[in-house]
CHARMM-style PDB file with segment names, atoms N, HN, CA, C and O in Angstrom:
ATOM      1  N   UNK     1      33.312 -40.534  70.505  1.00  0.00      PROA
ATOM      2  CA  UNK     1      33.681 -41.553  69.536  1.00  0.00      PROA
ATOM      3  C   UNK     1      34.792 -42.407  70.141  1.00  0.00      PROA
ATOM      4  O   UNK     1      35.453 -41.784  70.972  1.00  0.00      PROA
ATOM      5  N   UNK     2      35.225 -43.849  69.914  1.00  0.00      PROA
ATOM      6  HN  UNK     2      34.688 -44.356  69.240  1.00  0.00      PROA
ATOM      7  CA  UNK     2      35.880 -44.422  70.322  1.00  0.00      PROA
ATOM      8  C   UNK     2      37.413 -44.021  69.971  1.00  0.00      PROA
ATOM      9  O   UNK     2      37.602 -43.180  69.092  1.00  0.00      PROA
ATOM     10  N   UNK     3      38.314 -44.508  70.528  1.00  0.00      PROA
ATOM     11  HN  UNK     3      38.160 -45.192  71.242  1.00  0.00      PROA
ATOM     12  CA  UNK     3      39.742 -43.888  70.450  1.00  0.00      PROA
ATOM     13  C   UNK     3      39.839 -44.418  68.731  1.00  0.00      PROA
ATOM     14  O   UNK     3      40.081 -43.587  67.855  1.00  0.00      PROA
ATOM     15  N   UNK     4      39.542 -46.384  68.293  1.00  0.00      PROA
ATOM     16  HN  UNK     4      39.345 -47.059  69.004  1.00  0.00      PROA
ATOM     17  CA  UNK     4      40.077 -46.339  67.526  1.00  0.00      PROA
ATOM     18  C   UNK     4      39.280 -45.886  66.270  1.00  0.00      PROA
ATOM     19  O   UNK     4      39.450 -46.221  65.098  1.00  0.00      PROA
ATOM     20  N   UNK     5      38.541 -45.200  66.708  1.00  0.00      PROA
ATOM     21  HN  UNK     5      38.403 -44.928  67.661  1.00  0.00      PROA
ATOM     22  CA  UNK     5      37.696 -44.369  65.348  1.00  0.00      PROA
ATOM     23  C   UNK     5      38.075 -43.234  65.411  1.00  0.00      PROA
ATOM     24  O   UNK     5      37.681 -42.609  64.426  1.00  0.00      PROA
ATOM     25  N   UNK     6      38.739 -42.551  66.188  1.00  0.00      PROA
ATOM     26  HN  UNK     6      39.058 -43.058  66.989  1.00  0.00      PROA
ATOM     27  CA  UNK     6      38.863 -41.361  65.641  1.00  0.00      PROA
ATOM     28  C   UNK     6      39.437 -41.065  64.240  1.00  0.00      PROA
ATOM     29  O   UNK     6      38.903 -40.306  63.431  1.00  0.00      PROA
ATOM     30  N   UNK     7      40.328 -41.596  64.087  1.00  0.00      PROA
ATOM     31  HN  UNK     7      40.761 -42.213  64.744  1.00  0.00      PROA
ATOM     32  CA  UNK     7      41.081 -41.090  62.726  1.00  0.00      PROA
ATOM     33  C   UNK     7      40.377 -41.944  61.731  1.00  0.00      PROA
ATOM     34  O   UNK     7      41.141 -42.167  60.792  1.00  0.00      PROA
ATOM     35  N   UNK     8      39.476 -42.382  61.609  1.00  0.00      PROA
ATOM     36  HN  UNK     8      38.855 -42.200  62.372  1.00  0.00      PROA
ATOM     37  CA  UNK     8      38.751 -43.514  60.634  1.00  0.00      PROA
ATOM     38  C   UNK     8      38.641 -43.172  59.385  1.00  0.00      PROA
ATOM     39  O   UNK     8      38.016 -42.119  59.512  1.00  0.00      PROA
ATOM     40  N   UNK     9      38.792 -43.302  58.339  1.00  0.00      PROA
ATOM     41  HN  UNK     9      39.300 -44.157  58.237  1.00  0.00      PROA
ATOM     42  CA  UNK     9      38.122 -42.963  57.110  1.00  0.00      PROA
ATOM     43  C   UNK     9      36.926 -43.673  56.641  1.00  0.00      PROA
ATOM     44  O   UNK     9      36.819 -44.767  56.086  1.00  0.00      PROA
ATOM     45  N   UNK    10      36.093 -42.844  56.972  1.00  0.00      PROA
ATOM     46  HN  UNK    10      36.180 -41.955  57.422  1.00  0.00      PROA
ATOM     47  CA  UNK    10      34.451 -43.399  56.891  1.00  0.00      PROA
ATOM     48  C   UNK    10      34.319 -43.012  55.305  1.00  0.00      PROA
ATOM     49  O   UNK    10      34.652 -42.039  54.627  1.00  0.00      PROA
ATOM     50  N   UNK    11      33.778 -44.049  55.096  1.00  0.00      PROA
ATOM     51  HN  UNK    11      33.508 -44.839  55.646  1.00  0.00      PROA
ATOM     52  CA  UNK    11      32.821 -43.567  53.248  1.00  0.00      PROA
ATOM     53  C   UNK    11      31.676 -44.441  53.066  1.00  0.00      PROA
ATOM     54  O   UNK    11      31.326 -45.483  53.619  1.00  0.00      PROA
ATOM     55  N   UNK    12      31.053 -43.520  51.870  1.00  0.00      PROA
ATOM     56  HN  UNK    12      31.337 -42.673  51.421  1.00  0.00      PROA
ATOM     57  CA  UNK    12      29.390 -43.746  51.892  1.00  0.00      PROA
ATOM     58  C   UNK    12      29.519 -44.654  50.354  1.00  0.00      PROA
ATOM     59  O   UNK    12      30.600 -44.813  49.788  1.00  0.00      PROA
ATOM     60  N   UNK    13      28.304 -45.154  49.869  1.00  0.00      PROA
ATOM     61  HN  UNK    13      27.425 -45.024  50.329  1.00  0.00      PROA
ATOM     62  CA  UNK    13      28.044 -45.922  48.778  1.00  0.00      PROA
ATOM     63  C   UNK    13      27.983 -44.833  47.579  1.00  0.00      PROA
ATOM     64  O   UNK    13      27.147 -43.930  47.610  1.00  0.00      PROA
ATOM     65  N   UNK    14      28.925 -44.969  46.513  1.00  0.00      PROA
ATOM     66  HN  UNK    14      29.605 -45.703  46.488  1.00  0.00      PROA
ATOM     67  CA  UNK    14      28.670 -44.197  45.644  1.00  0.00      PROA
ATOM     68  C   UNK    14      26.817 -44.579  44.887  1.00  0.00      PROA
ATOM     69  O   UNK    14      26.668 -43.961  43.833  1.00  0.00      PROA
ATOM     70  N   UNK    15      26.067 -45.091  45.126  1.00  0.00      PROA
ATOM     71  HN  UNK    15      26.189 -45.593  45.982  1.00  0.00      PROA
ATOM     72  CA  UNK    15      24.649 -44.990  44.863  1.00  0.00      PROA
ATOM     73  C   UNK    15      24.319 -44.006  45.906  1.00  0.00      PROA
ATOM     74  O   UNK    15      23.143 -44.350  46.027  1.00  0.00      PROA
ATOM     75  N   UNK    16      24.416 -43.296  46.532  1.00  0.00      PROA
ATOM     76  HN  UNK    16      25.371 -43.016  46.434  1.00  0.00      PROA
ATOM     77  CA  UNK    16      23.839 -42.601  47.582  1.00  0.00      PROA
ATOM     78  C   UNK    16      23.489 -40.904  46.460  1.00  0.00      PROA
ATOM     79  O   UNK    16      22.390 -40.351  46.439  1.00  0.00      PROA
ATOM     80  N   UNK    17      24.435 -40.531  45.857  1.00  0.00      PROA
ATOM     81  HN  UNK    17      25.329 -40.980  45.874  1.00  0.00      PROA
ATOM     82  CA  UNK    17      24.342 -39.449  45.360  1.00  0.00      PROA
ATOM     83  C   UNK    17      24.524 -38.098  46.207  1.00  0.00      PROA
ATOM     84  O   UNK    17      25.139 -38.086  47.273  1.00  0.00      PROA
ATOM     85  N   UNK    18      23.966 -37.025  45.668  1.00  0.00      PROA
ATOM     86  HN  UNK    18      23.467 -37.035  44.802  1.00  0.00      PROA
ATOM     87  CA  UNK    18      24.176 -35.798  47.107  1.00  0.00      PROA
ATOM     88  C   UNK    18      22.895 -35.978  47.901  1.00  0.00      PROA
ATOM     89  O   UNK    18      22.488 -34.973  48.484  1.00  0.00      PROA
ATOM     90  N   UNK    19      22.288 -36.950  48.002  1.00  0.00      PROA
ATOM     91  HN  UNK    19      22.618 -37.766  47.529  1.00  0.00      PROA
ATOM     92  CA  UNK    19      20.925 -36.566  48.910  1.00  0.00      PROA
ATOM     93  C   UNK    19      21.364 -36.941  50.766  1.00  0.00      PROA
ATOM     94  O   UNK    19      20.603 -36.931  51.733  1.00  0.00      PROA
ATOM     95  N   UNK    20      21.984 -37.066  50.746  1.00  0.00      PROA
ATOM     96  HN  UNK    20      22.603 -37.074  49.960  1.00  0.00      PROA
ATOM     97  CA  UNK    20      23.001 -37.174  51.859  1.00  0.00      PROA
ATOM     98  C   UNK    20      22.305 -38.598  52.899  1.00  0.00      PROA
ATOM     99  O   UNK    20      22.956 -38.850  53.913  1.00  0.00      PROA
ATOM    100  N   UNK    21      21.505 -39.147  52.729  1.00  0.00      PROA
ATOM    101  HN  UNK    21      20.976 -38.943  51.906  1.00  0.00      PROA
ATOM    102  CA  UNK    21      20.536 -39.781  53.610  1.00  0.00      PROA
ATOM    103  C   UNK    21      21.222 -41.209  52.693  1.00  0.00      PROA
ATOM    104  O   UNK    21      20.884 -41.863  51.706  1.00  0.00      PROA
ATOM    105  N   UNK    22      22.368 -41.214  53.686  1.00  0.00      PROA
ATOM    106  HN  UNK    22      22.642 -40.682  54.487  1.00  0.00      PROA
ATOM    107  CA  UNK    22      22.690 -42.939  53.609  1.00  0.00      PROA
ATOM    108  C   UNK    22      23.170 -42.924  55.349  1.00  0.00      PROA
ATOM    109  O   UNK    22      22.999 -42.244  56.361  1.00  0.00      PROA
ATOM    110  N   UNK    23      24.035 -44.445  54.788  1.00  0.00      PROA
ATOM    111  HN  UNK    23      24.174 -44.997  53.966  1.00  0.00      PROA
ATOM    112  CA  UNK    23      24.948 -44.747  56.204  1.00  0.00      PROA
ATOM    113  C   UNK    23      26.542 -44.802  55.838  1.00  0.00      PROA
ATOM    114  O   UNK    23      26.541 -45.192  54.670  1.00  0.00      PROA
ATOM    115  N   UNK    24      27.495 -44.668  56.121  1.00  0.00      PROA
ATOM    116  HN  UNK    24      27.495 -44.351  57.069  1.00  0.00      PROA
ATOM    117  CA  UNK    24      29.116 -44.396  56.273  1.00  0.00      PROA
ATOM    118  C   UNK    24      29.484 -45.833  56.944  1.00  0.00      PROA
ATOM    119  O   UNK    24      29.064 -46.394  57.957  1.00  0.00      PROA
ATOM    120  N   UNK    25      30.277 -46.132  56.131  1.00  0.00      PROA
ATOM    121  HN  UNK    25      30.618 -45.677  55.309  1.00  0.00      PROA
ATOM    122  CA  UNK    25      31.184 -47.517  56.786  1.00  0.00      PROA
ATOM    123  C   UNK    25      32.758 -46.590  57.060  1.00  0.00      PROA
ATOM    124  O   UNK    25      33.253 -45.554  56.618  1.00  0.00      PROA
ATOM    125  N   UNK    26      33.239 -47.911  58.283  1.00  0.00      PROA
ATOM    126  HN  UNK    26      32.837 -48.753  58.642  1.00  0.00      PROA
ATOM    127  CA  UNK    26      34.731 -47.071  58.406  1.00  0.00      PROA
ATOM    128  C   UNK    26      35.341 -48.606  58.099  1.00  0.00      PROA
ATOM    129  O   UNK    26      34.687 -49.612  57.827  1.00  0.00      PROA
ATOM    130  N   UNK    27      36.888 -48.463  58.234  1.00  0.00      PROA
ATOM    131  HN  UNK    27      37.420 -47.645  58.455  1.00  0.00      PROA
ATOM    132  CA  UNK    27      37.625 -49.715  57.959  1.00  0.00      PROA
ATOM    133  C   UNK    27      37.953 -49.974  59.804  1.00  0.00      PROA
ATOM    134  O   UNK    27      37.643 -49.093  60.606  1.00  0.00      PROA
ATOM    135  N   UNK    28      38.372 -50.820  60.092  1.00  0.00      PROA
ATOM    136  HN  UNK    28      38.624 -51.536  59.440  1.00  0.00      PROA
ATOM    137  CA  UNK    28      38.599 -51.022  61.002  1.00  0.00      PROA
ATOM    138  C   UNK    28      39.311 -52.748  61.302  1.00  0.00      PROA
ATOM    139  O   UNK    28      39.108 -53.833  60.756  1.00  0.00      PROA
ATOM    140  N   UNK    29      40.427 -52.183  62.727  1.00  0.00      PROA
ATOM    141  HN  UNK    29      40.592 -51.302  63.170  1.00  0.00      PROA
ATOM    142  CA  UNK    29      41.457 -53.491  62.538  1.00  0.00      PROA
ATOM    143  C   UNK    29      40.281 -54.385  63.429  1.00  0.00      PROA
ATOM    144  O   UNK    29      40.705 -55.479  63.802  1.00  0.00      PROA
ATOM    145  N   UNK    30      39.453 -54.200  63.657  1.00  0.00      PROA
ATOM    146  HN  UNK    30      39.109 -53.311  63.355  1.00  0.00      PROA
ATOM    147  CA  UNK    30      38.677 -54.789  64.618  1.00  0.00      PROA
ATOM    148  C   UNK    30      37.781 -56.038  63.957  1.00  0.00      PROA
ATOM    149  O   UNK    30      37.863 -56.102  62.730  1.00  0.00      PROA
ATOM    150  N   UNK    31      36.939 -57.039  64.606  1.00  0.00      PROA
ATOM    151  HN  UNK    31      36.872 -56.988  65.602  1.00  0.00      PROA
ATOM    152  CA  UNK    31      36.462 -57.974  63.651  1.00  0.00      PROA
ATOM    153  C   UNK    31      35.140 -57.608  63.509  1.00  0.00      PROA
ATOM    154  O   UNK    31      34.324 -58.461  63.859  1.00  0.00      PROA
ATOM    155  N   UNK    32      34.506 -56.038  62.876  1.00  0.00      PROA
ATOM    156  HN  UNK    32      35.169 -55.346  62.591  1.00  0.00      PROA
ATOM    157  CA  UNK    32      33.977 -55.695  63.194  1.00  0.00      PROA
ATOM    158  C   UNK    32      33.635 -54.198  62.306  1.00  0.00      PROA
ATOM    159  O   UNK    32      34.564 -53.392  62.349  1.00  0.00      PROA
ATOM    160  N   UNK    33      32.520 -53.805  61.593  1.00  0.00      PROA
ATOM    161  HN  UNK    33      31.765 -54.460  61.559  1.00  0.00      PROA
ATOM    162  CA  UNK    33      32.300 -52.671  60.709  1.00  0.00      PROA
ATOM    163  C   UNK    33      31.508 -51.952  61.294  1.00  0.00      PROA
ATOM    164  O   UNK    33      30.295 -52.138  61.389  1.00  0.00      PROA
ATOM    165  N   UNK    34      32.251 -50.909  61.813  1.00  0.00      PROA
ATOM    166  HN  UNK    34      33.236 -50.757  61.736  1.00  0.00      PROA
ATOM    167  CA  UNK    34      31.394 -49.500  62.031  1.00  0.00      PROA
ATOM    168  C   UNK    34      30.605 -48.877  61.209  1.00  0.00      PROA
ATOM    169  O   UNK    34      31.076 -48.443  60.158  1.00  0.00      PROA
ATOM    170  N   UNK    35      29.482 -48.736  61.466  1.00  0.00      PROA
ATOM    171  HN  UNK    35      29.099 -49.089  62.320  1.00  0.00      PROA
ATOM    172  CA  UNK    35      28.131 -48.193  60.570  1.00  0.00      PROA
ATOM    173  C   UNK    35      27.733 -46.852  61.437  1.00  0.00      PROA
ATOM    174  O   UNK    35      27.655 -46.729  62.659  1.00  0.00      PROA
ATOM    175  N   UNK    36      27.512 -45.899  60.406  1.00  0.00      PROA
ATOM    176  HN  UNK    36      27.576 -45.998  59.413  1.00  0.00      PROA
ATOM    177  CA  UNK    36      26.958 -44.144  61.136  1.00  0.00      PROA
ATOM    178  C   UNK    36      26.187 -44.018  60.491  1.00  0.00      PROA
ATOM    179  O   UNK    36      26.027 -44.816  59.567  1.00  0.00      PROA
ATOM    180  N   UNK    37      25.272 -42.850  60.701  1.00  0.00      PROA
ATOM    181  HN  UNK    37      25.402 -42.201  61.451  1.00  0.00      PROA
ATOM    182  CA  UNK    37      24.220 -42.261  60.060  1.00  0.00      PROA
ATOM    183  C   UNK    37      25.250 -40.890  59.177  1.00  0.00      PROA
ATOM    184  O   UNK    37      25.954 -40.157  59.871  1.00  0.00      PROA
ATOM    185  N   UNK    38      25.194 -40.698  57.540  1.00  0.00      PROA
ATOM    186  HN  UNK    38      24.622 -41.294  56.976  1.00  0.00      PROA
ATOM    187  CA  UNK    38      25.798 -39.557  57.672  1.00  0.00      PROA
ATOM    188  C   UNK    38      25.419 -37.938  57.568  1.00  0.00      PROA
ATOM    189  O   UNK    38      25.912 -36.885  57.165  1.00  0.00      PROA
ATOM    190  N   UNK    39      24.081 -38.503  58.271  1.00  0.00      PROA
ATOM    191  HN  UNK    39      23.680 -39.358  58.598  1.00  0.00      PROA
ATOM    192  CA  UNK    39      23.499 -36.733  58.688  1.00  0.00      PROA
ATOM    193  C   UNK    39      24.045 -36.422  59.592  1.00  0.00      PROA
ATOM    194  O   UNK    39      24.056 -35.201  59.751  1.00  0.00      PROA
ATOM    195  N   UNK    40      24.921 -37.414  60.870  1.00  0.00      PROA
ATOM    196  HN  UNK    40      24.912 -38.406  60.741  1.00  0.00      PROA
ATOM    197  CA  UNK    40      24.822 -37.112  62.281  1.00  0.00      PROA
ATOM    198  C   UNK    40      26.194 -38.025  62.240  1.00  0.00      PROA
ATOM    199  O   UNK    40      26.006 -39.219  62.471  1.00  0.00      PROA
ATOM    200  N   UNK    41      27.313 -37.686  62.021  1.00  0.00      PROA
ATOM    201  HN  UNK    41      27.465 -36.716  61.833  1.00  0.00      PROA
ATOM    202  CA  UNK    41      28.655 -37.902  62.165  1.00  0.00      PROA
ATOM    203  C   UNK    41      29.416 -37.993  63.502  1.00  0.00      PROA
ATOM    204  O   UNK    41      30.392 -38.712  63.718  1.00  0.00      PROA
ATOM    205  N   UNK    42      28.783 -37.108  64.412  1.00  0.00      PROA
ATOM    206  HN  UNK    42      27.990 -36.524  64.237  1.00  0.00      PROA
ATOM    207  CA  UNK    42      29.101 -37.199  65.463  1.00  0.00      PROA
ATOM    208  C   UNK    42      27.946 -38.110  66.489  1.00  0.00      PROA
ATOM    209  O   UNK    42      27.717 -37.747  67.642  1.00  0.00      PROA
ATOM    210  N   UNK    43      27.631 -38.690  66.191  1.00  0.00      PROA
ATOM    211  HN  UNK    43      27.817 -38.985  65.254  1.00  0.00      PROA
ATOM    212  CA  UNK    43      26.170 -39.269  66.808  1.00  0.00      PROA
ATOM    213  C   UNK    43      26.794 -40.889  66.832  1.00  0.00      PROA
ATOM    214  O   UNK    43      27.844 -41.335  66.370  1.00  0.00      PROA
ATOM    215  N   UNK    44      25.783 -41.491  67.503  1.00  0.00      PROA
ATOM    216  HN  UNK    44      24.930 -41.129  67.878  1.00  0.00      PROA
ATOM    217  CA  UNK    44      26.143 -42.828  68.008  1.00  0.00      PROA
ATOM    218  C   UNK    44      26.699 -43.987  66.359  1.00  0.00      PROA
ATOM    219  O   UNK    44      26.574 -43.702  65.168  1.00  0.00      PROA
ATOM    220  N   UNK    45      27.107 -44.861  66.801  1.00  0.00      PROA
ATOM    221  HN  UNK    45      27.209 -45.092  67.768  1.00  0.00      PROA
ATOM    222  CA  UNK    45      27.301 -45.812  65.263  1.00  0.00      PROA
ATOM    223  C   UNK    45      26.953 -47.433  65.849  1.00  0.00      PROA
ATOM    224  O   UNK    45      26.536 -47.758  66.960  1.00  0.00      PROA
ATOM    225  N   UNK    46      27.147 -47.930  65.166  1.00  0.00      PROA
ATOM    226  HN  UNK    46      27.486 -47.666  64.263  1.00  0.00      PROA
ATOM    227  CA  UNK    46      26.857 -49.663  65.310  1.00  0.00      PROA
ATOM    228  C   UNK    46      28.305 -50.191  65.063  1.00  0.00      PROA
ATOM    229  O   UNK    46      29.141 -49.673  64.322  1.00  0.00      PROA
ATOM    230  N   UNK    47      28.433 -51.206  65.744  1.00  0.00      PROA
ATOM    231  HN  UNK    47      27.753 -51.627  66.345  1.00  0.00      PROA
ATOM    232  CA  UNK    47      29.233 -52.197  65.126  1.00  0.00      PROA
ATOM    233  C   UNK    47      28.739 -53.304  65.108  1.00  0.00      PROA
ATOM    234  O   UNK    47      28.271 -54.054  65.964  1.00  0.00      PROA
ATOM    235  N   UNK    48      28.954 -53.360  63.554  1.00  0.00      PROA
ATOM    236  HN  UNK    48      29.335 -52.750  62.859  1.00  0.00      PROA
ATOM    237  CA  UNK    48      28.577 -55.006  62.606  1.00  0.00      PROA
ATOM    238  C   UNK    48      29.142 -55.980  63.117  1.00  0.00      PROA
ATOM    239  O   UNK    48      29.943 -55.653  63.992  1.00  0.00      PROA
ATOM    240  N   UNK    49      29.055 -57.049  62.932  1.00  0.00      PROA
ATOM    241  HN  UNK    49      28.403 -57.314  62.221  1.00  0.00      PROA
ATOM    242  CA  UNK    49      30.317 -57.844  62.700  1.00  0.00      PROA
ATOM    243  C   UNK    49      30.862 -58.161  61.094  1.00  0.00      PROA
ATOM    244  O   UNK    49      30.011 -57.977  60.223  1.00  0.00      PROA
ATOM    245  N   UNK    50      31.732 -58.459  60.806  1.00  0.00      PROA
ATOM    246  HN  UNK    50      32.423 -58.609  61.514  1.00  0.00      PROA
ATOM    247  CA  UNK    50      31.907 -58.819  59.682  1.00  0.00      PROA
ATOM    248  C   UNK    50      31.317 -59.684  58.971  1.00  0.00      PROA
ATOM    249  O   UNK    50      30.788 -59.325  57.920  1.00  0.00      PROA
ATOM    250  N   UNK    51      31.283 -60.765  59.307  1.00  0.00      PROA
ATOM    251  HN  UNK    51      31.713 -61.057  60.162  1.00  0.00      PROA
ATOM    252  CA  UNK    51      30.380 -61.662  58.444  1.00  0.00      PROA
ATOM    253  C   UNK    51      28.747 -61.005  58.448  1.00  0.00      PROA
ATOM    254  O   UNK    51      28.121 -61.018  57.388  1.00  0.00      PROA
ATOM    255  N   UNK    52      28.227 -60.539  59.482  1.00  0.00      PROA
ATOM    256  HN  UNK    52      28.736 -60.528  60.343  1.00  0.00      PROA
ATOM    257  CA  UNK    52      27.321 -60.074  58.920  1.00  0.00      PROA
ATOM    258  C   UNK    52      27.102 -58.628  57.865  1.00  0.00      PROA
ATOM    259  O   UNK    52      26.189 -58.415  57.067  1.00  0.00      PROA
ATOM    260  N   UNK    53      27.814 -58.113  58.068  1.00  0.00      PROA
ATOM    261  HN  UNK    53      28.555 -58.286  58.717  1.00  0.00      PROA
ATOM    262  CA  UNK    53      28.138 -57.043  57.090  1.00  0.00      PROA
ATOM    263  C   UNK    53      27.937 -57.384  55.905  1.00  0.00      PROA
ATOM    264  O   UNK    53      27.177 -56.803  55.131  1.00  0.00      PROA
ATOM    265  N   UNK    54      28.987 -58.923  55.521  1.00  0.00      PROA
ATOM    266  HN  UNK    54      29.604 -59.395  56.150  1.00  0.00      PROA
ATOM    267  CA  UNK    54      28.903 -59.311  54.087  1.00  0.00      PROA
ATOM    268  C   UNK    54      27.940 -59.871  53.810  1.00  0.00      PROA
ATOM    269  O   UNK    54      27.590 -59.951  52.632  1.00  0.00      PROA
ATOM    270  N   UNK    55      27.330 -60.348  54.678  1.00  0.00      PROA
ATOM    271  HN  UNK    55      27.615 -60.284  55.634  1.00  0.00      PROA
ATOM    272  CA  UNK    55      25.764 -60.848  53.962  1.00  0.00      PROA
ATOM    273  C   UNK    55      24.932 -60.088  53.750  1.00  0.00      PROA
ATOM    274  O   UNK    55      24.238 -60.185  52.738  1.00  0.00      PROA
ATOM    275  N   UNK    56      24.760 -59.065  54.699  1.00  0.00      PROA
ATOM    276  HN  UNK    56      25.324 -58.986  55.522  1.00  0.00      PROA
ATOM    277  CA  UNK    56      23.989 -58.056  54.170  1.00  0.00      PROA
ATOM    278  C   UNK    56      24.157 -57.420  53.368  1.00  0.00      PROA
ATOM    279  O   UNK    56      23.142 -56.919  52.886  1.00  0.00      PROA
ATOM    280  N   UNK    57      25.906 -56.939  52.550  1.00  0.00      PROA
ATOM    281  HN  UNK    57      26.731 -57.346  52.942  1.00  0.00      PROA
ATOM    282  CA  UNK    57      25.893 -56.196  51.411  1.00  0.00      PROA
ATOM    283  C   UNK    57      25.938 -57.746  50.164  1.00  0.00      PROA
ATOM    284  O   UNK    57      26.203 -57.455  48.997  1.00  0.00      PROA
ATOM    285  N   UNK    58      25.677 -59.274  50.496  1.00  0.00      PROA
ATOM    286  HN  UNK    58      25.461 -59.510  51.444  1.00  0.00      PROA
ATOM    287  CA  UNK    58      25.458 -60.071  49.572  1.00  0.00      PROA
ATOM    288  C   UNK    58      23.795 -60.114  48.803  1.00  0.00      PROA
ATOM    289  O   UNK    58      23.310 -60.247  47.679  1.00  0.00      PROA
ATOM    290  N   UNK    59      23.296 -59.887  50.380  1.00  0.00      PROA
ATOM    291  HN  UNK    59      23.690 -59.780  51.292  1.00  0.00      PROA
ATOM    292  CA  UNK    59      21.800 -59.708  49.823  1.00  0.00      PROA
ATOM    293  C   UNK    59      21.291 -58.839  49.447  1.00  0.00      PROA
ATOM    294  O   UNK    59      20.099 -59.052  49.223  1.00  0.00      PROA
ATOM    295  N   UNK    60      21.860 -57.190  49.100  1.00  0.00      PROA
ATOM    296  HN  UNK    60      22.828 -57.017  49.282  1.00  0.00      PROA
ATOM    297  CA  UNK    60      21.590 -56.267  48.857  1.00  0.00      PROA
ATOM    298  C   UNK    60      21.988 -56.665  47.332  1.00  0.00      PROA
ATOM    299  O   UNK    60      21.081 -56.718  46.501  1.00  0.00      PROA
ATOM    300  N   UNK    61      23.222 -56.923  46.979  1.00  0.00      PROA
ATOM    301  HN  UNK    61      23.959 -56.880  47.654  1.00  0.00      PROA
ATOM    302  CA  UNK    61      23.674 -56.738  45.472  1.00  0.00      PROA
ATOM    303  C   UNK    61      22.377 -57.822  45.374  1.00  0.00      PROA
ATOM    304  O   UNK    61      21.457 -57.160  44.895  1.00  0.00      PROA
ATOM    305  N   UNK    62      22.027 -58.855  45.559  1.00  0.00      PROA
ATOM    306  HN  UNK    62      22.775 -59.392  45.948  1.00  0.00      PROA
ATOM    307  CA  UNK    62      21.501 -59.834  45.442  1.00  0.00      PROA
ATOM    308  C   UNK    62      19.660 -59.323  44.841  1.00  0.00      PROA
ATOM    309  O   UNK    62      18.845 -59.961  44.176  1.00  0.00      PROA
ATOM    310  N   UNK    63      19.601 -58.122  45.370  1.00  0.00      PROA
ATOM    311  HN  UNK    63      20.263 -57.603  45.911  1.00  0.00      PROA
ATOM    312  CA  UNK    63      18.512 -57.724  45.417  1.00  0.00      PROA
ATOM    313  C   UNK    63      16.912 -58.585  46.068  1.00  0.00      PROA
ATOM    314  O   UNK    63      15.791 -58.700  45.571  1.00  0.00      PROA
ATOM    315  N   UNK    64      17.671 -59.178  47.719  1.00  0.00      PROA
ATOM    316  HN  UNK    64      18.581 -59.084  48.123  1.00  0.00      PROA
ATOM    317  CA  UNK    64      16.695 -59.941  48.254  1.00  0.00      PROA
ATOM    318  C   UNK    64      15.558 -58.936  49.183  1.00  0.00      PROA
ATOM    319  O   UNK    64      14.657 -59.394  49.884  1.00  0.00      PROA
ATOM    320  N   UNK    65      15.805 -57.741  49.019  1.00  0.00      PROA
ATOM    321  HN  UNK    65      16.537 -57.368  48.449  1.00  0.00      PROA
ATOM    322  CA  UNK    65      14.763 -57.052  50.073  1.00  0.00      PROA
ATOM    323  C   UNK    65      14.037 -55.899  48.894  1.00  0.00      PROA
ATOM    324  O   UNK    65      14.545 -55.229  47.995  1.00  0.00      PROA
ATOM    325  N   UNK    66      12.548 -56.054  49.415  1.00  0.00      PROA
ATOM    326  HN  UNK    66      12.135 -56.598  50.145  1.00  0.00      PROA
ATOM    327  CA  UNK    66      11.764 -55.600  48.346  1.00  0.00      PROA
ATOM    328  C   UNK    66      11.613 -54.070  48.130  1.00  0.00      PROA
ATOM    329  O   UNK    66      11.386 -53.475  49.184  1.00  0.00      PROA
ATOM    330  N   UNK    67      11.662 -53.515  47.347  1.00  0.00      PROA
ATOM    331  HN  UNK    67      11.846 -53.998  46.491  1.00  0.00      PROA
ATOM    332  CA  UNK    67      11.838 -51.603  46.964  1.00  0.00      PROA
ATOM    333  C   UNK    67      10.554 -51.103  48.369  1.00  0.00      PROA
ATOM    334  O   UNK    67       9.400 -51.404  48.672  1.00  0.00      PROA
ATOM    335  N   UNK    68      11.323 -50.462  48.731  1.00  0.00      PROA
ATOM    336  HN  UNK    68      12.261 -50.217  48.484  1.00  0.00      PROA
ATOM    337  CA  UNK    68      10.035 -49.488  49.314  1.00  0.00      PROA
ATOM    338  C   UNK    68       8.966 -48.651  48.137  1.00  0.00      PROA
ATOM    339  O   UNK    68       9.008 -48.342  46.946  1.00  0.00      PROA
ATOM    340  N   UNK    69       7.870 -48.498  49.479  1.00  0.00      PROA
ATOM    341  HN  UNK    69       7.836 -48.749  50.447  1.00  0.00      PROA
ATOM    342  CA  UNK    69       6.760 -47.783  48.497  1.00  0.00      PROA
ATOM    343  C   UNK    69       5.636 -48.714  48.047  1.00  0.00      PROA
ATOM    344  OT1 UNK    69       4.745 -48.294  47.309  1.00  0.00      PROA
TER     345      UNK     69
END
């Protein structure tokens, strides 16, 4: 994991519930949102950028991507 993630406080979407199968955001001074899987905490992550981050959680509240199934 990177130095400045180690101490990160990662958290998940309270819609996730206990089924554990989301993704973990961390905060970060960087211009830039770390995304994990949180089955696999120790496993690789992404970094967002910010603006895209917010569009993607704009189009989510937004409800622009269609339900699976």
């Amino acid at each position: 994991m990177a130095p400045e993630l180690i101490h990160a406080r990662w958290r998940k979407s309270t819609y996730s519930g206990d089924s554990g199968d989301c993704v973990e955001v961390a905060g970060s001074d960087l211009d830039v949102v770390p995304v994990r899987d949180s089955k696999n905490v120790h496993g690789p992550y992404l970094h967002v950028s910010t603006r895209a981050w917010r569009t993607f959680i704009s189009s989510v509240r937004a409800e622009e991507f269609p339900a699976p199934g």
